[in-house]
C-alpha positions as CSV (number, residue, x, y, z in Angstrom):
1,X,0.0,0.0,0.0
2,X,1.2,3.4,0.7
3,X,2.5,5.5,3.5
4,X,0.1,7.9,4.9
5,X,1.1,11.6,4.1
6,X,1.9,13.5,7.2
7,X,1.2,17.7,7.4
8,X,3.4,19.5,9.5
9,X,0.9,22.4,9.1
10,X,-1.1,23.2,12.0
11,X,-5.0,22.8,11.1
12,X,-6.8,25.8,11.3
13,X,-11.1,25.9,11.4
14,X,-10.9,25.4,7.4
15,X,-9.8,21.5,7.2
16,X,-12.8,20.8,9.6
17,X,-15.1,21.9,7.3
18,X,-12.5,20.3,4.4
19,X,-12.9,17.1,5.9
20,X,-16.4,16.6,6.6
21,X,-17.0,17.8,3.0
22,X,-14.7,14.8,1.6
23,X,-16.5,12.4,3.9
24,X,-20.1,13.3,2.0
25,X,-19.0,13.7,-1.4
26,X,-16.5,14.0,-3.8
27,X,-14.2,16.9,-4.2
28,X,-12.1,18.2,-6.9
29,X,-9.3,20.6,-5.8
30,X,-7.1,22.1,-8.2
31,X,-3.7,23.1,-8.2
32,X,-0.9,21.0,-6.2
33,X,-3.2,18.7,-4.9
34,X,-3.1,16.4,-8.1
35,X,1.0,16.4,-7.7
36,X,0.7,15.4,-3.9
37,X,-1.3,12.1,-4.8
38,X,0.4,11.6,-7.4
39,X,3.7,10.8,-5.5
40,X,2.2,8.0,-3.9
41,X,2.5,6.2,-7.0
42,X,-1.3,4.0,-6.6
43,X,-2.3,1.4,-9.0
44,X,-5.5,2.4,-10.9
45,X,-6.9,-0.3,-8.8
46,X,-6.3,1.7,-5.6
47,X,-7.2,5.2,-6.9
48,X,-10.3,3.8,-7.6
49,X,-11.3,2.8,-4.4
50,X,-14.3,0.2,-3.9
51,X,-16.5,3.3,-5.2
52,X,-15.0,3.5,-8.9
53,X,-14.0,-0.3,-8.9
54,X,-16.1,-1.0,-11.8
55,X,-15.9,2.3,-13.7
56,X,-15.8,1.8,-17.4
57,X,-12.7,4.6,-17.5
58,X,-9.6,4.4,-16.7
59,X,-9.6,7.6,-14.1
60,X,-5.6,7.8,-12.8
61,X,-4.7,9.1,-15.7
62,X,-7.1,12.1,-15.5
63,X,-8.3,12.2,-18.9
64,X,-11.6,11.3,-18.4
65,X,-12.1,13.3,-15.4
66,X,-10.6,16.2,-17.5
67,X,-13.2,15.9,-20.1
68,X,-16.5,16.2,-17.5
69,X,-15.4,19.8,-17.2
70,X,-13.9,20.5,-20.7
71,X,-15.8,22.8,-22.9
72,X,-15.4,21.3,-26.4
């Protein structure tokens, strides 16, 4: 598997509210965000999750995800 990713900044009120948001739904969050899970290397199987395990698109590589929002 991987390692979990340890912050050394301090939580302010904002990741509360970050965090119950990601427990209810999905999030996207651009900018570095992509790059920090990306260094963990996963499989497609494990960026899936047990959610996406049976999505018909490959979804690591971000193309597909890319396209929901494109605007051609």
């Amino acid at each position: 598997m991987y390692e979990k990713w340890v912050d050394p900044v301090t939580e302010g009120p904002a990741f509360a509210v970050l965090n119950k948001l990601m427990k209810e739904r999905i999030l996207v969050i651009d900018g570095a965000m992509g790059t920090a899970v990306q260094k963990y290397k996963l499989t497609e199987e494990q960026f899936r999750g047990d959610r996406y395990k049976n999505h018909t698109k490959d979804l690591k590589a971000g193309a597909y995800t890319r396209s929901l929002f494109s605007s051609t």
